[in-house]
N, C-alpha and C positions, 0 to 999 in steps of 0.2 A: 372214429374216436376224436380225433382233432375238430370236427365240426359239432362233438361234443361241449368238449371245453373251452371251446371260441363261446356257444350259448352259455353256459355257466360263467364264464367270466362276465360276459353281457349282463348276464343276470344280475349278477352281486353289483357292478357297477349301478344299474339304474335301482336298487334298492337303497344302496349309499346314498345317491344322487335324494332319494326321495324323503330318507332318515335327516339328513342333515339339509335339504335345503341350498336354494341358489341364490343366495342374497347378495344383490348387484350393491356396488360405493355408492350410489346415490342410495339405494334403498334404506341401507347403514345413517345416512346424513338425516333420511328425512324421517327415519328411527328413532332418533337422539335429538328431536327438538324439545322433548319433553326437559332436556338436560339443562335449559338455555333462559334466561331469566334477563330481563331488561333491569339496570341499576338508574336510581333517578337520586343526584347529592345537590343538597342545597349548601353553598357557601357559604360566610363570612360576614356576607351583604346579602342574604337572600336569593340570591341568584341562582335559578337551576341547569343542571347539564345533565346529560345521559349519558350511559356508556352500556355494556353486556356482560355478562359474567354467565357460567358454569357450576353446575353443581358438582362435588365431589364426596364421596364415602362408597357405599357398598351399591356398585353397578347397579342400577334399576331400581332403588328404591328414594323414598323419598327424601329431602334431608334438607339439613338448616344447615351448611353448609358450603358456601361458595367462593371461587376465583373471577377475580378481575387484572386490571392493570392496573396499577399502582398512580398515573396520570388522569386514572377517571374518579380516584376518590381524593386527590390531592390537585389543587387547581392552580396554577402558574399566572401571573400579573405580570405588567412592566409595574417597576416601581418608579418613585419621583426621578430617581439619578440614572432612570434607563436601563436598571439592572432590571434580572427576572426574580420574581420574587414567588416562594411554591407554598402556600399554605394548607394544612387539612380541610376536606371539609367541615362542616357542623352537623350535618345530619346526612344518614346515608338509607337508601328504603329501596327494596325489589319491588316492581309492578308485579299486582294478581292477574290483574287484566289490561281490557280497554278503556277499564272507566275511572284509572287515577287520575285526567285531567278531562276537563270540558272547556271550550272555548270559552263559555258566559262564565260558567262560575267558577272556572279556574282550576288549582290543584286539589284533589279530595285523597286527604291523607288517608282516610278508611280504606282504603283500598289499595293500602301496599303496605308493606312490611321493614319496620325498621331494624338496621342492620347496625352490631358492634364492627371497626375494621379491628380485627386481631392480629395483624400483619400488613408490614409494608416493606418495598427493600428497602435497605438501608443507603442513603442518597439517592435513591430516584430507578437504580438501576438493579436486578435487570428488570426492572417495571412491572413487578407481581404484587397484588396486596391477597390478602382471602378474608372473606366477608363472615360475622356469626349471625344469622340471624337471629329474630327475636322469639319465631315459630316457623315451623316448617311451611315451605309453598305450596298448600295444595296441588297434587299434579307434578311438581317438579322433580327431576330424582337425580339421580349423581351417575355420570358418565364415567364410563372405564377408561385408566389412562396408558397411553402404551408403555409395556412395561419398561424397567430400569435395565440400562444397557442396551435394549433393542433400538434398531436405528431404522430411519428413513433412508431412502436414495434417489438420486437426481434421475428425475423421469416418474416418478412416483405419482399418482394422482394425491390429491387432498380436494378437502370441504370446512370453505368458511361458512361459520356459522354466526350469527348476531341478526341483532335488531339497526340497520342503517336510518338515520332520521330523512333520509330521503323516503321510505315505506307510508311515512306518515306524510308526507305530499301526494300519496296517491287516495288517501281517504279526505282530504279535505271539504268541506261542504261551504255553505250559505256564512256559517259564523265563523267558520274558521277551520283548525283541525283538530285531531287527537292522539291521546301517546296509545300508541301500539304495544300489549305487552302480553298476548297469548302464545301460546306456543307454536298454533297455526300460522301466526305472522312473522316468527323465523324463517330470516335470509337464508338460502344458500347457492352462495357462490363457490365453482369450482375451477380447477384450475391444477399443474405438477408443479412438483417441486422442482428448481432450479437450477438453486447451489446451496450450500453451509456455508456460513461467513460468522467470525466474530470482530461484531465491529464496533473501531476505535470511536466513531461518532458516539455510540449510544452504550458508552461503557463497557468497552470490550465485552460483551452480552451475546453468546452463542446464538445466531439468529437461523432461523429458517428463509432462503428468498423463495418465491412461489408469482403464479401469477393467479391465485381465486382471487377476488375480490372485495379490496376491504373498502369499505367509504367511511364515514364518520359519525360514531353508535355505535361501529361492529369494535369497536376498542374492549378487549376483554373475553371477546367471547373465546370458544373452544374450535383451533383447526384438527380436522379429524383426517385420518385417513380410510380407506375402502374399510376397513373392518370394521369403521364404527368409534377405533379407539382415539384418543385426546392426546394428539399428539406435539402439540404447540397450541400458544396463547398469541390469539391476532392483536397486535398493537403496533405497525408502523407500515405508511404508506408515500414514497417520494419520486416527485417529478410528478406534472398537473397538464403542463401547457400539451394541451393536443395537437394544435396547430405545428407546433415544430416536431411532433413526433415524439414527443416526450411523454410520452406513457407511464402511469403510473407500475412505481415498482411496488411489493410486498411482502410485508416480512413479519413473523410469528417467534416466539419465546419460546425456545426449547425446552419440551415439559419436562427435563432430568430436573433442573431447578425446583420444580415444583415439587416433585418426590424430596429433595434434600429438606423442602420447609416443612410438609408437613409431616417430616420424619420430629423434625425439633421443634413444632408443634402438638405433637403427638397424636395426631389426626390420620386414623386409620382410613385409607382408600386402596379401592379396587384396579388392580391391572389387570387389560385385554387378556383375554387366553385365546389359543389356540385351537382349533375347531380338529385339527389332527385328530383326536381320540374319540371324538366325535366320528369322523370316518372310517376312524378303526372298527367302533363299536356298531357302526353302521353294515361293514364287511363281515363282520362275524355272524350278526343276525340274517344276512346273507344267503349265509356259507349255511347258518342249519337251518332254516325255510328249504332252501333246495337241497337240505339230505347231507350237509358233509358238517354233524354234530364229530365225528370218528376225527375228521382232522383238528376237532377244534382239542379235543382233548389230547391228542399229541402234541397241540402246541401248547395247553397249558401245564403238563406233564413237564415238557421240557422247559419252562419256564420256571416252575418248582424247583427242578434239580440245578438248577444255573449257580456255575462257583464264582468266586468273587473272582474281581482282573486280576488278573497277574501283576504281584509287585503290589499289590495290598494287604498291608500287611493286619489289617482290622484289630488292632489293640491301641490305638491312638485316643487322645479324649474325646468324648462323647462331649457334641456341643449341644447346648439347650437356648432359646431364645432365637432369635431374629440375625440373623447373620447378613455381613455387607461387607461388601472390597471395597475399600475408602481409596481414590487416588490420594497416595502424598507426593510422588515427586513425576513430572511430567506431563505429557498432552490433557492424561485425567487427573490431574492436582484438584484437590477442593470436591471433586464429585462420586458420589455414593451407588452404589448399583447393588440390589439384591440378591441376594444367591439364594433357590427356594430347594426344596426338597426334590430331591430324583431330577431336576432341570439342570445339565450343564452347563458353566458359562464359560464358553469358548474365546482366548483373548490373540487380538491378530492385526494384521493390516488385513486382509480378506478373511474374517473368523465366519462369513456367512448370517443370515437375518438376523439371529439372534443373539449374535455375540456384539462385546465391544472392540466395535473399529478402530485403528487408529489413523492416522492419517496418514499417504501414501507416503514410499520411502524413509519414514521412522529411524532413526536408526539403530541397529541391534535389533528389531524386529520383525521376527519372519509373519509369512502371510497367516500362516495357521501356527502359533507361537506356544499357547498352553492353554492347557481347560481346569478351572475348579470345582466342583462336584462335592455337593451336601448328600450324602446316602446313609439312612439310618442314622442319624445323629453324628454319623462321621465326616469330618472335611479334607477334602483330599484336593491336590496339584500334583498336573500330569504336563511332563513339557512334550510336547506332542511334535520331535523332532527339528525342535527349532535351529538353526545355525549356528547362534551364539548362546542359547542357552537359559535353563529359567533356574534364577535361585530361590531361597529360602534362607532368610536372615543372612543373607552373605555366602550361603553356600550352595553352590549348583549341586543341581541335582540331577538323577539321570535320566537318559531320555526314552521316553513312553513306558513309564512306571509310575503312577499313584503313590504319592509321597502324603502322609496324614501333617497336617496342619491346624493349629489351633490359633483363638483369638489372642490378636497381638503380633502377629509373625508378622513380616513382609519380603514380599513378593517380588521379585525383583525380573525386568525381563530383556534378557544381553544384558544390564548392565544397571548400577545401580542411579541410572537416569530415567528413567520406568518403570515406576514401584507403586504396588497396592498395598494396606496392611488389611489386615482381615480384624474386621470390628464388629461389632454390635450394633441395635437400630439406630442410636445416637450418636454414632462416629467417634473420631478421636479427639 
């Protein structure tokens, strides 16, 4: 019997395994080059520069829509009295291909696409613009970004992506060179993540350090992690000298930013999902290939009769639209995180992948502190046994009971030094 269901489990595993696929982080990288677009901006003076940008809307398809850095569409001078002086460009165009420039005859505007900038930050920092084009880039299509509230950790692999103008020193010929702008001639350099740092340098700007590899051209482009998804925007690289050991460091845009602009843009894009249900759905087709249809229907049987938790009390308002936990006061002040349907967001100093982290020793906040929960139109906060406690509007609440919540309330966690309110797609 036992050397039955030792092969029955074998079984189902290598059926999942075959249902859902083994897609290695590079595979994911060099997946997503379709996502990846060369930016070419003429100044002031005529003068050209390059940088990289990413497409963004509905994963995998194609779209006039894109992110850069904000320093690749906006150009910096010394001025006469030695100051820096940062102007827009004048015109801004994606390369189609390899043949927007030739050495003899120069730049061939036909063959790239002019871009409105719709966005830039506001002073410079944290160095995000997003690009409209004029028509969609054949080929190009919008990469999924990781979702809101989900986080990265030190040790992590990543994958830089761009076009480096070092690429275009390897094609040079007889008359010169050419700009590189297919999607086969996406970089990628890889490399883990480091630390989390927000730094004072470049506008207190929650940054990613890493060590892939950024040179100069990859400004803009999308850092991705093993699944594929767009998890930071590459724009900073410091310290050159080799000789002394001074190794360049790297550092990437944390894409929460991104979600808050094009929430106030109103630019609908795609986050990562998780391949879990994928797996599930992969075990089940399993389970009745090798005969156990019998178990599948006791588990959907008992999934039918399932009563609500305990401590829900299901008469609270029905919420309609786009729901968000807005930081106002604390680590997460200013920033927005999604709450989706049936998906938990578990809030912690250790809340686990998916939740929002805070940062160690917090105070008043425990490791696994509260979770909120969209189910059927209702929103619900559970403090999930925390120390000191989760409120609602000033009042704790008790613990590991689903308390219904509606738009406007906040959240409070230990104390009213940690507060979220619960908003709408446009915040408060």
């Amino acid at each position: 019997m036992k050397k039955k269901i030792t092969s029955l489990v074998l079984a189902v595993c290598l059926i999942a395994l075959s249902l859902t696929g083994c897609v290695s982080g590079g595979d994911a990288a060099r997946n997503s080059r379709d996502g990846v677009a060369r930016v070419l901006v003429v100044d002031v003076f005529g003068d050209a520069y390059l940088g990289s940008a990413f497409g963004v809307g509905k994963a995998g398809e194609e779209t006039d829509t894109f992110v850069t850095n904000f320093h690749v569409v906006n150009i910096s001078y010394e001025g006469n009295d030695g100051g820096i002086v940062t102007l827009p460009a004048a015109e801004v165009y994606l390369l189609k291909n390899n043949n927007a420039y030739n050495p003899v005859s120069g730049i061939n505007f036909a063959e790239m696409i002019s871009c409105d900038v719709i966005y830039t930050s506001e002073g410079g920092y944290p160095d995000i613009a997003v690009l409209k084009a004029s028509t969609k880039n054949t080929g190009r299509v919008a990469l999924p970004l990781l979702p809101e509230g989900k986080t990265l950790k030190e040790g992590d692999t990543v994958y830089a992506l761009g076009y480096p103008g070092t690429s275009d020193s390897f094609e040079e010929g007889l008359y010169g060179g050419k700009l590189l702008g297919l999607p086969e001639d996406v970089t990628i350099t890889s490399g883990v993540v480091s630390r989390f740092t927000t730094s004072s340098r470049f506008g207190n700007t929650r940054l990613i350090q890493h060590d892939a590899r950024i040179n100069h051209g990859n400004s803009g482009g999308p850092l991705l992690d093993k699944r594929g998804e767009v998890v930071g925007i590459n724009t900073y690289g410091l310290g050159q000298d080799t000789s002394t050991g001074d190794e360049n460091t790297f550092a990437s845009v944390e894409i929460d930013y991104l979600w808050d602009i094009l929430d106030d843009l109103h630019i609908k894009a795609d986050a990562g999902k998780s391949n879990t249900w994928l797996i599930v759905l992969a075990i089940i087709a399993g389970i009745a290939v090798i005969g156990g249809a019998v178990a599948l229907i006791v588990i959907l049987t008992k999934a039918k009769g399932k009563k609500p938790q305990k401590g829900q009390t299901g008469d609270g308002p029905v919420i309609s639209g786009e729901v968000r936990l807005q930081g106002t006061v604390g680590a997460f002040a200013g920033r927005r995180f999604a709450v989706e349907e049936g998906r938990p967001v578990r809030i912690g100093v250790d809340p686990g992948p998916d939740g929002l982290r805070f940062p160690d020793r917090t105070p008043g906040v425990s490791r696994n502190h509260a979770q909120v929960l969209l189910s059927a139109g209702r929103l619900t906060v559970q403090d999930l046994g925390s120390t000191y406690g989760t409120y609602v509007n000033g009042q704790r609440i008790p613990a590991n009971t689903p308390v219904d919540i509606k738009m406007g309330d906040v959240i409070g966690l230990g104390s009213d030094k940690q507060t979220f309110t619960v908003t709408g797609k446009g915040g408060v």
